[in-house]
C-alpha positions in Angstrom: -21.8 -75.2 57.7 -17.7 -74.1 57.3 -15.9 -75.7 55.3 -13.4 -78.1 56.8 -9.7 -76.9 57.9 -7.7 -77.0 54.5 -4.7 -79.6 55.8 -1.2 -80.7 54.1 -1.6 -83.6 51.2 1.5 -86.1 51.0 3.5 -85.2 47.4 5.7 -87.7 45.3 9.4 -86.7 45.3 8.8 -84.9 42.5 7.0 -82.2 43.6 9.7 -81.5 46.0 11.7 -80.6 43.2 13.5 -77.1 42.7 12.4 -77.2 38.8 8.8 -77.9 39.8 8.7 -75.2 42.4 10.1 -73.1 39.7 7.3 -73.9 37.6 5.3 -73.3 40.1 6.2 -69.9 40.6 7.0 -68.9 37.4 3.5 -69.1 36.5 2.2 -67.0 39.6 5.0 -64.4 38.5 3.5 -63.9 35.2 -0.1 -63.4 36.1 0.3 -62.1 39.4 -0.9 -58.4 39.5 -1.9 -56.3 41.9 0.6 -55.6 44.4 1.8 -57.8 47.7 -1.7 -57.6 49.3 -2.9 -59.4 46.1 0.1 -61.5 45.3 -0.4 -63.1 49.3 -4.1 -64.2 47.9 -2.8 -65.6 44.7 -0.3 -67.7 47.0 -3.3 -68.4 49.3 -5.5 -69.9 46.6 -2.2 -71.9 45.1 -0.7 -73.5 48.1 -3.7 -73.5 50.2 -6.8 -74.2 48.6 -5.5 -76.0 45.3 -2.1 -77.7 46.4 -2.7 -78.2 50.4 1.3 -77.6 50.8 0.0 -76.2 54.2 -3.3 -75.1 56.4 -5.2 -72.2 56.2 -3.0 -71.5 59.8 0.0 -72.0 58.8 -0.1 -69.8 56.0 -1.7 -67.1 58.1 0.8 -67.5 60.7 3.6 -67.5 58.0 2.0 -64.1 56.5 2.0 -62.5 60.2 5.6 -63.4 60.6 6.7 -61.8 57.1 4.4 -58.6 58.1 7.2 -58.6 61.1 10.1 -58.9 59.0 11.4 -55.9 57.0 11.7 -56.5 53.0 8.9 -58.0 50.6 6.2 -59.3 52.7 4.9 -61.5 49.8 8.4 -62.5 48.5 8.7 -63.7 52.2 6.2 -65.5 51.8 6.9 -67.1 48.4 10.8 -67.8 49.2 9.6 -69.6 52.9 7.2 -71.9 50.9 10.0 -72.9 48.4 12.4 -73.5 51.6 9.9 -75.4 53.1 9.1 -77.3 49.8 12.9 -77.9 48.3 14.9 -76.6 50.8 17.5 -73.9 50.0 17.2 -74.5 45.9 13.6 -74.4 46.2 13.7 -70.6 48.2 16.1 -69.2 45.3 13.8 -71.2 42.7 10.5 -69.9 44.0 12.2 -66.4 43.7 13.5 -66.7 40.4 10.5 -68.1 39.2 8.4 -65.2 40.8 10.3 -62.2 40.7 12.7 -62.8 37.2 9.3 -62.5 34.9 9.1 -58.9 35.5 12.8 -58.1 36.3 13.7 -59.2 32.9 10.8 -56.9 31.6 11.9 -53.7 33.5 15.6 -54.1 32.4 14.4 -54.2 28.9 12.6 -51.2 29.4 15.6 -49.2 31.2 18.0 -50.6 28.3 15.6 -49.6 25.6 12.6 -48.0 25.8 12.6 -47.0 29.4 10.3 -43.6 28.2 7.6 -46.1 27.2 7.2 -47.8 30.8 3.4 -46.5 30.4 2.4 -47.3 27.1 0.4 -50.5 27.9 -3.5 -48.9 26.9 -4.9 -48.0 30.2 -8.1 -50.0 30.0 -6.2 -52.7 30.2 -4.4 -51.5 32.8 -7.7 -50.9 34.4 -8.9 -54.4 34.1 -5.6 -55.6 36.0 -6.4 -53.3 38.8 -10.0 -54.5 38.7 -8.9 -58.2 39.0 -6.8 -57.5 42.0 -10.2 -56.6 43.9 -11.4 -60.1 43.3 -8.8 -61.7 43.8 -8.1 -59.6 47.5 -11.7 -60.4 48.2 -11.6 -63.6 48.0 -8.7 -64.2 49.9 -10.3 -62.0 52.8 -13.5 -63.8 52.3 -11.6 -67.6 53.1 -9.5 -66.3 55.9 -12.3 -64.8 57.4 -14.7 -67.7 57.3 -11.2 -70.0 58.9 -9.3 -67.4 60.9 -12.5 -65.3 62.3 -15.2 -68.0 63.1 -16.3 -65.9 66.2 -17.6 -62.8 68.2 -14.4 -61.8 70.1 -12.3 -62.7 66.6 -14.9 -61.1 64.3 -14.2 -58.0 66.6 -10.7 -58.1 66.6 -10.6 -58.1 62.7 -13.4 -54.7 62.6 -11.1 -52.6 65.1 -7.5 -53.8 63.4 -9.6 -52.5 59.4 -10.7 -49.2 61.6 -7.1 -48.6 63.2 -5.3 -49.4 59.7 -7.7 -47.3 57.8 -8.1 -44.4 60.4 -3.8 -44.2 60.9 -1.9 -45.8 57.6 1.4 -46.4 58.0 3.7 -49.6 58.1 4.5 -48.9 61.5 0.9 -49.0 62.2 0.7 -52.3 60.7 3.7 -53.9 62.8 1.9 -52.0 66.4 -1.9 -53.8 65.2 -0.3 -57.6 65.2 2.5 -56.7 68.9 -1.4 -55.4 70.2 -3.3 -58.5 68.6 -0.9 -61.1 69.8 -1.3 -59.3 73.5 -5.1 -59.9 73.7 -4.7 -63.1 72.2 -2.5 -64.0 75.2 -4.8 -62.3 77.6 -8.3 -63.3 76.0 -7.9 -66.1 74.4 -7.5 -69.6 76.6 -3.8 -71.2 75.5 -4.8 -74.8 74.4 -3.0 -77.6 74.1 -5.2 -80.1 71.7 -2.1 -82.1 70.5 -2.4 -81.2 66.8 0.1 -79.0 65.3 0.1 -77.4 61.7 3.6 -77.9 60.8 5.7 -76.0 58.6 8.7 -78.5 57.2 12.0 -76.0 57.8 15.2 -78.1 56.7 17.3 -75.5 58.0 18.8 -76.1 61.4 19.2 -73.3 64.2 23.1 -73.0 63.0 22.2 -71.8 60.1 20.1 -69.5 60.6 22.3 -67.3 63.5 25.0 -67.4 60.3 22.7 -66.0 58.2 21.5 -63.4 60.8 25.0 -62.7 61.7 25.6 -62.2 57.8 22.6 -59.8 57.5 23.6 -57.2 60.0 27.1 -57.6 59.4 26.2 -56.3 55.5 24.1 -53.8 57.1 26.4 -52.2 59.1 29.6 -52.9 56.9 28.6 -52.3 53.5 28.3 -48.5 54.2 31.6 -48.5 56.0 33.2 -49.7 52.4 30.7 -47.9 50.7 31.9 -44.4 52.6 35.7 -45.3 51.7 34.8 -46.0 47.8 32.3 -43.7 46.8 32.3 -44.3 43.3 32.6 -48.2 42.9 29.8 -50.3 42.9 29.3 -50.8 46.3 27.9 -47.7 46.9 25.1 -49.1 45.0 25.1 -52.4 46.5 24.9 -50.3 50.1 22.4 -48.5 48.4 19.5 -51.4 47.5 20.6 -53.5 50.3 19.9 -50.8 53.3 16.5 -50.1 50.9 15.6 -54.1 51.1 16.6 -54.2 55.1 15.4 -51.0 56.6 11.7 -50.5 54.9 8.8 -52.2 56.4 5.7 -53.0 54.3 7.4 -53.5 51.0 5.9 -52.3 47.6 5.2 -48.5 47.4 6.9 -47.9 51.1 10.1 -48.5 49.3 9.7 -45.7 46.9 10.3 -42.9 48.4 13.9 -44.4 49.8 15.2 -45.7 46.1 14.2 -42.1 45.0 16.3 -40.4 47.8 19.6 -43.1 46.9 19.1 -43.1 42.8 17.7 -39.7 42.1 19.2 -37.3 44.9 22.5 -38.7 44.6 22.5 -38.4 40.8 22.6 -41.9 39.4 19.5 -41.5 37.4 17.0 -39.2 36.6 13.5 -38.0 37.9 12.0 -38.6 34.4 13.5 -41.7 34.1 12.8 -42.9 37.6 9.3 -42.3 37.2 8.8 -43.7 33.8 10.3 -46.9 35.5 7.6 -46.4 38.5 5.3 -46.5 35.5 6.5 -49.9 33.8 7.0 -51.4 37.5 3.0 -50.6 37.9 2.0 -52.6 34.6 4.3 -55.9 35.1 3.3 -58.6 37.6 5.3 -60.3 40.3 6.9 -57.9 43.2 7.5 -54.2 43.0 10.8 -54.4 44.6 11.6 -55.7 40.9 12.4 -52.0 40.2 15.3 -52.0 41.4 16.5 -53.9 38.4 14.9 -51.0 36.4 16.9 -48.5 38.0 20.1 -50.8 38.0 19.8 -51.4 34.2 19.5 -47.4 34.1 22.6 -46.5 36.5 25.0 -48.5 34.4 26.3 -49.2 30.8 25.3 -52.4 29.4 22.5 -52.3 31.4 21.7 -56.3 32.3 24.8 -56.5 34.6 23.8 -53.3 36.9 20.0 -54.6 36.7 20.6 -57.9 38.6 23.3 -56.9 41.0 20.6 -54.2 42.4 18.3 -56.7 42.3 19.9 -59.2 44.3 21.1 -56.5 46.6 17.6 -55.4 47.3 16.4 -58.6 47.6 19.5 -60.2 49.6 17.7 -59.0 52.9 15.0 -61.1 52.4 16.3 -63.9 51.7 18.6 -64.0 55.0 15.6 -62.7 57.2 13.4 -66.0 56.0 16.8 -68.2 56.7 17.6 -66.7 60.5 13.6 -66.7 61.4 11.8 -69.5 60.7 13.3 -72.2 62.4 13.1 -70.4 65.6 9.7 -69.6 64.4 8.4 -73.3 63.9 9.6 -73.6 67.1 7.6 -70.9 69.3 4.5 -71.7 67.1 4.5 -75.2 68.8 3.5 -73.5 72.4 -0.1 -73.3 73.4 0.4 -69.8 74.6 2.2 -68.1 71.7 -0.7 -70.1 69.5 -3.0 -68.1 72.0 -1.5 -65.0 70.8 -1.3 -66.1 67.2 -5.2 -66.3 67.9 -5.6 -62.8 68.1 -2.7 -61.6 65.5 -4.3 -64.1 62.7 -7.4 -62.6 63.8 -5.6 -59.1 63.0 -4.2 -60.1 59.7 -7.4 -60.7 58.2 -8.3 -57.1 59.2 -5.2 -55.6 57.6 -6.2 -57.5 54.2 -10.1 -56.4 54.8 -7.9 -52.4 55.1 -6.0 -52.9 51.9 -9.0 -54.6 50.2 -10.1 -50.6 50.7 -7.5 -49.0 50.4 -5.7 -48.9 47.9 -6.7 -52.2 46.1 -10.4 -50.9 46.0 -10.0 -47.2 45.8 -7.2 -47.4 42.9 -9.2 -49.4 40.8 -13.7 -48.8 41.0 -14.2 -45.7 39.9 -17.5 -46.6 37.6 -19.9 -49.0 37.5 -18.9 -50.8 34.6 -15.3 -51.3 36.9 -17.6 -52.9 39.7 -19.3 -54.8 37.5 -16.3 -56.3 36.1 -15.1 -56.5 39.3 -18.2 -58.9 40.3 -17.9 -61.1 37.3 -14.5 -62.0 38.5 -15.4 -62.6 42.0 -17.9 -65.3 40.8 -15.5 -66.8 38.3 -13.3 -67.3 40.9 -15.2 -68.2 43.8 -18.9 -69.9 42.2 -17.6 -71.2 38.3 -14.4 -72.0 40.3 -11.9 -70.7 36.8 -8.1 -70.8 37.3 -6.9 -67.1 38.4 -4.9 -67.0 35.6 -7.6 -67.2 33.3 -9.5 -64.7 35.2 -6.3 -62.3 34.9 -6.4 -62.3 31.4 -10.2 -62.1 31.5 -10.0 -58.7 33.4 -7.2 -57.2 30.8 -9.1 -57.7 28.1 -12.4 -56.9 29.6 -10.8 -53.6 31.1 -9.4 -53.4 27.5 -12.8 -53.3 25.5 -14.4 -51.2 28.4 -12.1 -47.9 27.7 
């Protein structure tokens, strides 16, 4: 027998607080390795299973919406739960408390020992890649059981994995969930049962066209000023914002783009930029954090050039979440965009069973003592029912006595 729909819980005033979303967060962005595919299970088992902020269909309609958006996926994620939670404070808390763990780490590293970025001890490196396998897994494992409960869904979720697996690409990802939410409409009979999952979004419609008004008016006028003062700051600004705005798919996608702006146009180095790559792969929280690596680097002082590239990158974000989701709760209300939502959960499941492969699996069993490991944490999450924290640390220091 399934488990019953995970629903909403009513919460005292004082977990609608900023400082307790902060909380919150700051503890998922100190044990939250893995990458974004991993950091949307840890959010999963948080808000989800543990806390019952929302329903297992909210959050997967949520996730589908950030895998739409450009920017972080996960820190979409993250900063729409602390809007929804504590309105604006609680999206710039959940962030801080997510993303600042590591960012403060990496501008350390640029400032100081930015040649060390990989001299963590790689078991124990290993045992954080190992962890992220469980934790990934268990994540697919829920949403399946919720999201997929038959045939036609079941199938939906196989050919998306295939399609993902056979063609990578974040393009490819964006074309799976249009394609999912088509059959949805087409397959899937639109219902109207009179319950809807809703998603609190204090932010009226006003609101949101300034903010999407202000994100493509700093799209396309921050390389206008950029282009007229080449050597000020805002060429960097331009620089992280365009990287946060344009790239879909987040994490490693964004590499290659921050390597064409920092080290082609001569603001840092190869070697540095990939001992920061290195230092960004052993810290938790988003990888987008790097960008406060290679701010720290670009500039004297380091700690002022570090955030201003971080909020740059990040900036996109932020506005995306503000312009969409009240529109968003909106259209989710009709039976025949939840017909499509159907099918594009249904997808999204099969995009996390693809990156449960590839690269969280791949990158991270290479032995059977890494499986095994592996296994362990599976059941200590999902049978013995330990925090994830816990089983983070767990992992290190397993991985650690392994090598």
């Amino acid at each position: 027998m399934s488990a019953p729909a995970s629903q909403p819980t009513p919460a005292t005033a004082a977990d609608h607080s900023p400082w307790a979303v902060f909380l919150i967060f700051l503890r998922l962005g100190l044990t939250s390795f893995g990458g974004p595919i991993a950091h949307l299970a840890y959010f999963r088992d948080e808000f989800v299973n543990r806390r019952r902020w929302l329903s297992e269909r909210s959050y997967a309609d949520l996730v589908a919406l950030c895998q739409f958006l450009p920017g972080p996926a996960s820190s979409q994620v993250g900063l729409a739960l602390g809007l929804s939670r504590a309105g604006y404070s609680g999206a710039l808390a959940a962030w801080a408390g997510f993303t600042l763990p590591s960012a403060i780490a990496l501008i350390v590293l640029a400032i100081g020992i930015g040649s060390q970025g990989d001299a963590l001890p790689a078991g124990l490196l290993q045992g954080l890649k190992v962890v992220a396998v469980a934790v990934v897994a268990q994540a697919v494992w829920g949403m399946g059981r919720s999201l997929c409960p038959d045939a036609p869904r079941l199938s939906l979720m196989a050919v998306a994995t295939c399609v993902v697996l056979a063609v990578p690409g974040a393009w490819t990802q964006v074309g799976i969930i249009v394609a999912a939410g088509l059959i949805g409409l087409a397959a899937f009979k639109p219902t109207d049962d009179g319950h809807h999952d809703a998603l609190t979004i204090p932010v009226g419609r006003a609101a949101a066209v300034v903010c999407l008004v202000l994100f493509l008016g700093l799209l396309l006028g921050l390389p206008l000023v950029a282009a007229a003062l080449p050597d000020g700051p805002l060429a960097q600004i331009d620089a992280f914002y365009r990287a946060g705005a344009l790239v879909f798919g987040g994490g490693h996608v964004v590499l290659p783009l921050l390597q064409a702006e920092t080290v082609d146009a001569g603001w840092v180095g190869k070697d540095v930029f990939l001992a920061g790559y290195g230092a960004a792969q052993a810290v938790p929280g988003p990888l987008f954090t790097f960008a406060a690596f290679l701010g720290a680097a670009m500039t004297p002082g380091g700690w002022i050039g570090g955030m201003v590239c971080l909020l740059a990158i990040f900036a996109p974000a932020f506005l995306l979440v503000v312009a969409c989701l009240p529109f968003w709760e909106a259209l989710r209300r009709s039976p025949r965009v939840r017909a499509a939502l159907t099918g594009i959960n249904a997808a999204v499941v099969g995009l996390l069973l693809a990156a449960l492969y590839d690269p969280v699996w791949t990158s991270a069993i290479h032995r059977p003592a890494d499986f095994a490991l592996g296994l362990l944490a599976l059941v200590a999450l999902m049978a013995w029912k330990v925090p994830p924290w816990l089983v983070v640390l767990g992992c290190a220091a397993g991985g650690w006595l392994l090598a």
